[in-house]
py3Dmol code that shows the C-alpha trace and the ligand (Angstrom):
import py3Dmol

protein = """\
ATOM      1  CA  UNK A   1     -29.939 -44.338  -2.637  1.00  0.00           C
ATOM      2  CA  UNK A   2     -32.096 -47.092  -1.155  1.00  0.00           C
ATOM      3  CA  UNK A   3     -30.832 -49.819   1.886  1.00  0.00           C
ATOM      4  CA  UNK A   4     -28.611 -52.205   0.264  1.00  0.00           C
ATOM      5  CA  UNK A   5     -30.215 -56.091   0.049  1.00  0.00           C
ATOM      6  CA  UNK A   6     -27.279 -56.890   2.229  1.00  0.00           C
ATOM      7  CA  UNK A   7     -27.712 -54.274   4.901  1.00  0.00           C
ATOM      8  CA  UNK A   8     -31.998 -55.225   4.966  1.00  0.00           C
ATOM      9  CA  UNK A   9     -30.695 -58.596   5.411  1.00  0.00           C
ATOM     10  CA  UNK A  10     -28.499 -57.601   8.659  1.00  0.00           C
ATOM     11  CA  UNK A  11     -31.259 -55.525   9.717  1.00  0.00           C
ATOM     12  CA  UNK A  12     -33.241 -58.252  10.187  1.00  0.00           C
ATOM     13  CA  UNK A  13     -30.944 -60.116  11.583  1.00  0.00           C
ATOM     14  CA  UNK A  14     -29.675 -57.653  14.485  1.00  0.00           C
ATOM     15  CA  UNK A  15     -33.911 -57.530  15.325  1.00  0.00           C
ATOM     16  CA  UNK A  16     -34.570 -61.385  15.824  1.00  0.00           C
ATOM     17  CA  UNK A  17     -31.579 -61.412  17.784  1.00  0.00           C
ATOM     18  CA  UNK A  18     -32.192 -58.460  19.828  1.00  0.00           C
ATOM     19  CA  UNK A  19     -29.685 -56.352  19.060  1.00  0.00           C
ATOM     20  CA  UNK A  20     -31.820 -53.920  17.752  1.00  0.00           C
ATOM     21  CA  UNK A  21     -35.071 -53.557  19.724  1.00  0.00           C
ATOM     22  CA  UNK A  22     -38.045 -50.960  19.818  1.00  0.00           C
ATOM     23  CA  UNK A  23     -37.220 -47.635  21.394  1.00  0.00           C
ATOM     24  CA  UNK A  24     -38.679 -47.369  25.493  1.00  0.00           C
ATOM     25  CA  UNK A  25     -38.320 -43.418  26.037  1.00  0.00           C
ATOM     26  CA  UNK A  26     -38.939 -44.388  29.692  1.00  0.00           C
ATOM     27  CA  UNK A  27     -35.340 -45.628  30.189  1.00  0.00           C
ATOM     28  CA  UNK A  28     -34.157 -42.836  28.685  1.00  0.00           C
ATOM     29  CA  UNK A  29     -32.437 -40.513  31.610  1.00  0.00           C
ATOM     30  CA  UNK A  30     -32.040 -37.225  30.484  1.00  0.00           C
ATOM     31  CA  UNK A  31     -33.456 -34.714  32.931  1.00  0.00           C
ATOM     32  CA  UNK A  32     -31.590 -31.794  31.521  1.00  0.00           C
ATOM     33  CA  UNK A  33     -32.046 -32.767  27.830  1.00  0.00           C
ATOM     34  CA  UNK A  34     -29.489 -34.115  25.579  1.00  0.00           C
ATOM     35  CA  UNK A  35     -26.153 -33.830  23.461  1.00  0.00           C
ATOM     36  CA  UNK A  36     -27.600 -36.124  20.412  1.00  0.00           C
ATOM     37  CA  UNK A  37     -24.574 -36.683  17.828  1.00  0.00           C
ATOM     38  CA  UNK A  38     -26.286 -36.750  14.405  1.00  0.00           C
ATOM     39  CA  UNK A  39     -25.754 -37.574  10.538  1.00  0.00           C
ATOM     40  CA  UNK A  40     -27.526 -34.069   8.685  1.00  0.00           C
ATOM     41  CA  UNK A  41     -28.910 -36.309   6.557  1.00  0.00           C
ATOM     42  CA  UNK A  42     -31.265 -33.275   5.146  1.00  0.00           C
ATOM     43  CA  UNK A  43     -34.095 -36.204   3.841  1.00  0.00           C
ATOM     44  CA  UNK A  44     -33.642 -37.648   6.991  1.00  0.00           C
ATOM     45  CA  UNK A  45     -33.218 -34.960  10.004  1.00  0.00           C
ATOM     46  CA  UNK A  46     -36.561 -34.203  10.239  1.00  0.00           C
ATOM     47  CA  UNK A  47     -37.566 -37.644  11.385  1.00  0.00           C
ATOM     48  CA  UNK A  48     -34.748 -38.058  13.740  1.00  0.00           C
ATOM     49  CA  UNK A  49     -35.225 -34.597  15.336  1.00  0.00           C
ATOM     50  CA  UNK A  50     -39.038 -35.511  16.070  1.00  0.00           C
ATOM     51  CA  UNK A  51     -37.674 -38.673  17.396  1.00  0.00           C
ATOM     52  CA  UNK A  52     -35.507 -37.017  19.624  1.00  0.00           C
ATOM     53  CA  UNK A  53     -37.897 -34.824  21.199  1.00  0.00           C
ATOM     54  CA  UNK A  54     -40.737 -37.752  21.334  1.00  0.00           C
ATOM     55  CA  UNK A  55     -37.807 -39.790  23.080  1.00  0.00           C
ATOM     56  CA  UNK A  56     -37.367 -36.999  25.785  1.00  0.00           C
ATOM     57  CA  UNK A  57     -41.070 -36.296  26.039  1.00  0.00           C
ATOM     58  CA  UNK A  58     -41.183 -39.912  27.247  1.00  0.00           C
ATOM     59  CA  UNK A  59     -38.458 -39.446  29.277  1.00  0.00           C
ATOM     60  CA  UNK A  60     -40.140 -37.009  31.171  1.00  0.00           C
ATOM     61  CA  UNK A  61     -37.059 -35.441  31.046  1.00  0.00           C
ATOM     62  CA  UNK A  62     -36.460 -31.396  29.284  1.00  0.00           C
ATOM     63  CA  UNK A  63     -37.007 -31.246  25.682  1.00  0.00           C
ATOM     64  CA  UNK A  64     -33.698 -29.774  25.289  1.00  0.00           C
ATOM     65  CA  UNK A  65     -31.652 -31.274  22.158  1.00  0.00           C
ATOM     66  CA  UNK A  66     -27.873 -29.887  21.667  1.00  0.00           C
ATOM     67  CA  UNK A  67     -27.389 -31.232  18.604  1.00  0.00           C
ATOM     68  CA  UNK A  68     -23.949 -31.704  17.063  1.00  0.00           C
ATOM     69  CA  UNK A  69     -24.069 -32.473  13.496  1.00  0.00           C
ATOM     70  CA  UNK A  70     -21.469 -34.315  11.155  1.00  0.00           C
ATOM     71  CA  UNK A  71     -22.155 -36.526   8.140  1.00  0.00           C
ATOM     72  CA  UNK A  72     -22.049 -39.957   9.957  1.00  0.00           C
ATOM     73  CA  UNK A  73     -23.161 -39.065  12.970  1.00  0.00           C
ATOM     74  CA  UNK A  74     -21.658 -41.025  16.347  1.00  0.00           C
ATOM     75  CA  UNK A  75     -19.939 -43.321  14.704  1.00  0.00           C
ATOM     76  CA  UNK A  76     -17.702 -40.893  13.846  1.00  0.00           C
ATOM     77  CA  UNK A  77     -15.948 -40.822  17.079  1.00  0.00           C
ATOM     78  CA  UNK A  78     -14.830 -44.383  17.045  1.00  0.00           C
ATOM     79  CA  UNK A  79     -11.052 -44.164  16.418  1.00  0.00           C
ATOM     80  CA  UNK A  80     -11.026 -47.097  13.420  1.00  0.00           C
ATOM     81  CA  UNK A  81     -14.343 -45.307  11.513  1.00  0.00           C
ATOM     82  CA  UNK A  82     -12.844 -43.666   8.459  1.00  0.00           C
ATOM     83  CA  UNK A  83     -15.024 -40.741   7.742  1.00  0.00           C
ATOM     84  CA  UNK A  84     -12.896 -37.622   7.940  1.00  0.00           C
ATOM     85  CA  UNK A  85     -10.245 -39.289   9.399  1.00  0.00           C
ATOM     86  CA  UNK A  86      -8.037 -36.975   7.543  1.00  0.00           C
ATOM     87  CA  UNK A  87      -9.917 -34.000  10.006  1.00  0.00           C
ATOM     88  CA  UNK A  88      -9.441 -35.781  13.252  1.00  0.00           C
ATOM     89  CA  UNK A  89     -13.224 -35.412  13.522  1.00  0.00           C
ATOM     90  CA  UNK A  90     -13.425 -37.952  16.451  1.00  0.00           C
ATOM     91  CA  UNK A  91     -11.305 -35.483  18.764  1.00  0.00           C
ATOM     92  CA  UNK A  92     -13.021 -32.514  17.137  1.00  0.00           C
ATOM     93  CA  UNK A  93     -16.421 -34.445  18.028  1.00  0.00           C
ATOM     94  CA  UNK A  94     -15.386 -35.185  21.885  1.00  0.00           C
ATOM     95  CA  UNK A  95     -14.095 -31.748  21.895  1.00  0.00           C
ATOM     96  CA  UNK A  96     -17.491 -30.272  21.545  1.00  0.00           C
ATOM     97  CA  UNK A  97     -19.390 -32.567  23.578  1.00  0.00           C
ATOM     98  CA  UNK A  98     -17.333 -31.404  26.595  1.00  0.00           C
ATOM     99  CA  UNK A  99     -18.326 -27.722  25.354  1.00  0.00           C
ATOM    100  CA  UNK A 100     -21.469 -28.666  25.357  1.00  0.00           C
ATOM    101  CA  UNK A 101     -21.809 -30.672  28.689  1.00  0.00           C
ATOM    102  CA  UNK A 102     -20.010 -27.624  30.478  1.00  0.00           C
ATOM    103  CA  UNK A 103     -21.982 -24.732  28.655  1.00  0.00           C
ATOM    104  CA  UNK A 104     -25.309 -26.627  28.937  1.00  0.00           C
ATOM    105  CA  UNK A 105     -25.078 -28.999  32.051  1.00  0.00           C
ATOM    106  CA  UNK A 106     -26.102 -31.800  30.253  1.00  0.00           C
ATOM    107  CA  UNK A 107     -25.082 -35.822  31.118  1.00  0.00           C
ATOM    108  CA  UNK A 108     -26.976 -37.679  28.526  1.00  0.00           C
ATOM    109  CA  UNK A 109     -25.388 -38.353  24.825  1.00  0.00           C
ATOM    110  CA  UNK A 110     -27.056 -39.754  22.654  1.00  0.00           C
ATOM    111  CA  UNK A 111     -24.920 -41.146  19.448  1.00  0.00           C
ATOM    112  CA  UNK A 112     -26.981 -41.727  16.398  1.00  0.00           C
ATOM    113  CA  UNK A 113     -26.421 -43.366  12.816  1.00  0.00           C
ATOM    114  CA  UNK A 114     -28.972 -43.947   9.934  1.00  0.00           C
ATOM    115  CA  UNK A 115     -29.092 -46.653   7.023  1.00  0.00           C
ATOM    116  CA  UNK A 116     -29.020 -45.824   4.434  1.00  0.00           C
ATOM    117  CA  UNK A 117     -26.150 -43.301   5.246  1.00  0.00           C
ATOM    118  CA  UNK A 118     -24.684 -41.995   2.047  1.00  0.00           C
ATOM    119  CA  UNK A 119     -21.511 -41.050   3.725  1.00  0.00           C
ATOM    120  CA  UNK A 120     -21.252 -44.250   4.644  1.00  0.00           C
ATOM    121  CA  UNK A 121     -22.145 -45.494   1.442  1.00  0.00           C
ATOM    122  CA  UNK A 122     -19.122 -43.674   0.401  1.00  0.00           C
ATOM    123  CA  UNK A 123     -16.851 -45.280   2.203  1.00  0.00           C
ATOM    124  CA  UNK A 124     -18.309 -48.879   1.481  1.00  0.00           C
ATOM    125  CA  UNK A 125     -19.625 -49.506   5.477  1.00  0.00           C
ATOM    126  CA  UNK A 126     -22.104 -51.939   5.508  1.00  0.00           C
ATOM    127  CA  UNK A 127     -24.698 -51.278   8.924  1.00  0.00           C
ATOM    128  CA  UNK A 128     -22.633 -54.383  11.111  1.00  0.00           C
ATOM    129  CA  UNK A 129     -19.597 -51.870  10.385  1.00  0.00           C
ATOM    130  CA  UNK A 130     -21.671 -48.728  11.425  1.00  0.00           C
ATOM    131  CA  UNK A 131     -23.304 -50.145  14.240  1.00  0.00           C
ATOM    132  CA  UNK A 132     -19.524 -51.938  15.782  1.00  0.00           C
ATOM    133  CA  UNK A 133     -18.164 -48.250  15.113  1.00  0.00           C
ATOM    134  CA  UNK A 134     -21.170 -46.519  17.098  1.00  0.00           C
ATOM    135  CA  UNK A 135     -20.452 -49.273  19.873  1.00  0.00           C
ATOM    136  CA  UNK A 136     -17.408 -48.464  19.861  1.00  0.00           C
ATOM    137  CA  UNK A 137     -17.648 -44.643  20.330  1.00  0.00           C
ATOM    138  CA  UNK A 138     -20.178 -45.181  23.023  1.00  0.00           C
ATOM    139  CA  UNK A 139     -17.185 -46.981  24.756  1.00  0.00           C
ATOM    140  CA  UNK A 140     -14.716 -44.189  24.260  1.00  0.00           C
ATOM    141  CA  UNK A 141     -17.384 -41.458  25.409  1.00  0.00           C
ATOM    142  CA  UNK A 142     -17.900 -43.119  28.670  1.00  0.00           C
ATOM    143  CA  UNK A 143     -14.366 -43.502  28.905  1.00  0.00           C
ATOM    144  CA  UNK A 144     -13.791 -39.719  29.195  1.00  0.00           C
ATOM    145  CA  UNK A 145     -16.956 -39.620  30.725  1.00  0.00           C
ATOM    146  CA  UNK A 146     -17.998 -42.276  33.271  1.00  0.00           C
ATOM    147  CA  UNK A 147     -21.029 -41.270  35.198  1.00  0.00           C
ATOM    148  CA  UNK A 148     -22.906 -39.829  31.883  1.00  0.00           C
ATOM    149  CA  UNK A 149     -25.807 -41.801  30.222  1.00  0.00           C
ATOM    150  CA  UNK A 150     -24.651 -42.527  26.695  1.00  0.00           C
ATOM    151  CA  UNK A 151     -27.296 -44.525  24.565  1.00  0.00           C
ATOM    152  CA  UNK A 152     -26.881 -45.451  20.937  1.00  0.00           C
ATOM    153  CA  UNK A 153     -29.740 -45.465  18.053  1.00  0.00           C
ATOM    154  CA  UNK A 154     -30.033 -46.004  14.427  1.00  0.00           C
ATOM    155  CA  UNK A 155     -33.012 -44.837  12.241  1.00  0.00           C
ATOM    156  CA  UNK A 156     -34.049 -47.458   9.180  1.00  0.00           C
ATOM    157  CA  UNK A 157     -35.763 -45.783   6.635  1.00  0.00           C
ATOM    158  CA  UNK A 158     -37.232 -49.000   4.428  1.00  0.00           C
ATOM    159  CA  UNK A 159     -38.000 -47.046   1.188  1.00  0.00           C
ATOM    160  CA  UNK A 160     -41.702 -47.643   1.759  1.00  0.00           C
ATOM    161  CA  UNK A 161     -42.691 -44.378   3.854  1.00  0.00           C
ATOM    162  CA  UNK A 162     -42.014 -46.540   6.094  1.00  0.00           C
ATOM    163  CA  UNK A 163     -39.321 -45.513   8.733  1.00  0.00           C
ATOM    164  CA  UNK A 164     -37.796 -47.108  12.564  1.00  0.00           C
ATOM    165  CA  UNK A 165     -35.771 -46.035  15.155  1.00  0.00           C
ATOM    166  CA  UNK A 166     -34.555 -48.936  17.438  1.00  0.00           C
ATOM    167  CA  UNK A 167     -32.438 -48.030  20.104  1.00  0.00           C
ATOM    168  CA  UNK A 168     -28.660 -50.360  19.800  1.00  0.00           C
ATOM    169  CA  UNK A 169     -27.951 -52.430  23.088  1.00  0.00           C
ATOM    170  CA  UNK A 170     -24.174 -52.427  23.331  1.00  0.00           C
ATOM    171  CA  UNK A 171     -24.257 -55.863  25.204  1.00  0.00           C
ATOM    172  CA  UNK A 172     -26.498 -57.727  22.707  1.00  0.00           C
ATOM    173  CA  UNK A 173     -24.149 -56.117  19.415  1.00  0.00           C
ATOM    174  CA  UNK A 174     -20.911 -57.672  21.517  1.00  0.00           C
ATOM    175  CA  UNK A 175     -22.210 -60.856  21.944  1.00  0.00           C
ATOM    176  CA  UNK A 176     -23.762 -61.130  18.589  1.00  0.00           C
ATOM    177  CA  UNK A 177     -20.421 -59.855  17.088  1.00  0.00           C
ATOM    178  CA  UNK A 178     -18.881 -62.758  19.051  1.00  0.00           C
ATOM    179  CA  UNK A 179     -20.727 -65.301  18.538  1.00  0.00           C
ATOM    180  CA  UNK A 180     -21.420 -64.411  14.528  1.00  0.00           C
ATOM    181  CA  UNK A 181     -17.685 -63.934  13.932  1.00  0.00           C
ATOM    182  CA  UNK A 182     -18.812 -59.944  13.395  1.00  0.00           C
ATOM    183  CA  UNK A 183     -14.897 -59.072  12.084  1.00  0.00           C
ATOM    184  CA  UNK A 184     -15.667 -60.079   8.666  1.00  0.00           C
ATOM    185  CA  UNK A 185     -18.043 -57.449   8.183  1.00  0.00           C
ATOM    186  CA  UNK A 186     -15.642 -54.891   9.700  1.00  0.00           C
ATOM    187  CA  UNK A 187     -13.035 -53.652   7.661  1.00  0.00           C
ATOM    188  CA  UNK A 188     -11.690 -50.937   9.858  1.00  0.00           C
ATOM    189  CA  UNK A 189     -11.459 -52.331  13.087  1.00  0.00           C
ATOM    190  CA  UNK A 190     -10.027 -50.939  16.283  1.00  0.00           C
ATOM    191  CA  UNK A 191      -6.997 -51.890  17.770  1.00  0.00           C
ATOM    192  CA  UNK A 192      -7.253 -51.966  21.415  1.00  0.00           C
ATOM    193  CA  UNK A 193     -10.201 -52.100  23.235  1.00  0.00           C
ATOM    194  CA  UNK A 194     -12.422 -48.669  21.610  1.00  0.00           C
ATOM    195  CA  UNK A 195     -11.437 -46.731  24.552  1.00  0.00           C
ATOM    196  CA  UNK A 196      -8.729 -44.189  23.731  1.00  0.00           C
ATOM    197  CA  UNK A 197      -5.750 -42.798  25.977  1.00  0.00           C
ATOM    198  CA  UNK A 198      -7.265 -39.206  25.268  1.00  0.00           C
ATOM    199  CA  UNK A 199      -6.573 -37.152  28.505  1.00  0.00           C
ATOM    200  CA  UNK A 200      -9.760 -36.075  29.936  1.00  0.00           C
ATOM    201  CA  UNK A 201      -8.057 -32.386  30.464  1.00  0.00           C
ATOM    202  CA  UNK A 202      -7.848 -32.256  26.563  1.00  0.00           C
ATOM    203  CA  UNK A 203     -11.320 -31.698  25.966  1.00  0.00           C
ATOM    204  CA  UNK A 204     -12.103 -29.798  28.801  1.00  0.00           C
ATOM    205  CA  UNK A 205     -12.683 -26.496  29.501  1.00  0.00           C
ATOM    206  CA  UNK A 206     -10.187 -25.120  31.941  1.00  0.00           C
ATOM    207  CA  UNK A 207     -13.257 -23.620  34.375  1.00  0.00           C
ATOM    208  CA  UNK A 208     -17.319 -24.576  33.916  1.00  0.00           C
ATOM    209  CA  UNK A 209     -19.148 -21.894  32.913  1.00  0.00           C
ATOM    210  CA  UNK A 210     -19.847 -18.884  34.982  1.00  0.00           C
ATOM    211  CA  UNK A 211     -23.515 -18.481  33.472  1.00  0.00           C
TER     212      UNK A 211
END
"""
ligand_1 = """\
1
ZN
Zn -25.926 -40.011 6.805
"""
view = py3Dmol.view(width=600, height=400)
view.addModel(protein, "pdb")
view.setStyle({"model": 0}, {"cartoon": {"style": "trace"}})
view.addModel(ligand_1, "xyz")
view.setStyle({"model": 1}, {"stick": {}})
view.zoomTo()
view.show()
């Protein structure tokens, strides 16, 4: 199940307009490791775990990936995205990050898609509708949890052994969305602004871990 001619296109696209630009581990700040929020793509995983841990390497931060995986991956928390709606996997997704932030002490989430995603494919999202749901998750996240780092990526993989991560900047996709009249790619688009009216005591553990 290759890229569709369509999504290569908007690939391309998203990287002249630098949406979608070349990975800087550097900027990464993750000093405690990560929560990265992953599609199990089994074909896939292997490159996108490596990348993970090459990203925190950089980072000079722990090589300490908490992964939580869910066919998707971080789109899946945007409210509109309609994997597993049906499941209420967004709250069942934010539910476990706050496990894992209180279990693990870790402030840096990391929300990750991949085209071609078959569960995706499934439910007809083209990548502009992927990457608007990952931006839109990223929103929601830092709305429950202000002060953490959350950084967005998607890996390519071109059919040609040849495969990319670029890191997504959330400002670039909202202008380009803007300016590109991004809704008709969307089909499931959120209502209000991405963040949610989730109380933060939902997802929380009542104390933080006592060791
Ligand atoms: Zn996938």
């Amino acid at each position: 199940m290759p890229n569709r001619a369509e999504d290569v296109r908007l690939i391309r696209l998203l990287r002249e307009a630098n949406v979608l630009v070349n990975v800087d581990g550097h900027k990464l700040h993750a000093p405690n490791g990560v929560i990265p929020v992953v599609c199990p793509d089994c074909d896939q995983v292997d490159d996108i775990d490596n990348h993970i841990r090459k990203l925190l390497d950089e980072s000079g931060g722990r090589i300490r990936p908490h992964m939580l995986k869910q066919h998707g991956g971080g789109m899946l928390i945007s409210e509109a995205c309609p994997l597993d709606r049906e499941f209420n996997i967004d709250r069942y997704l934010l539910k476990h990050i706050g496990i894992a932030r209180n279990l693990k002490d870790i402030n840096t989430i990391i929300l990750y898609v991949h085209a071609p995603c078959g569960a995706a494919q499934l439910e007809g999202l083209n990548v502009v509708e992927i990457l608007y749901h990952v931006v839109e998750a990223k929103k929601r996240v830092k709305a429950m949890w202000p002060t953490d780092r959350i950084s967005c990526y998607i890996h390519v993989d071109y059919a040609n052994e040849k495969k990319r991560t670029y890191f997504l900047s959330r400002e670039a996709f909202e202008r380009w969305f803007h300016d590109n009249n991004g809704e008709q790619y969307v089909k499931h688009m959120n209502k209000g602004n991405g963040s949610s009216p989730d109380h933060k005591t939902e997802f929380e553990p009542a104390a933080p871990a006592s060791s």
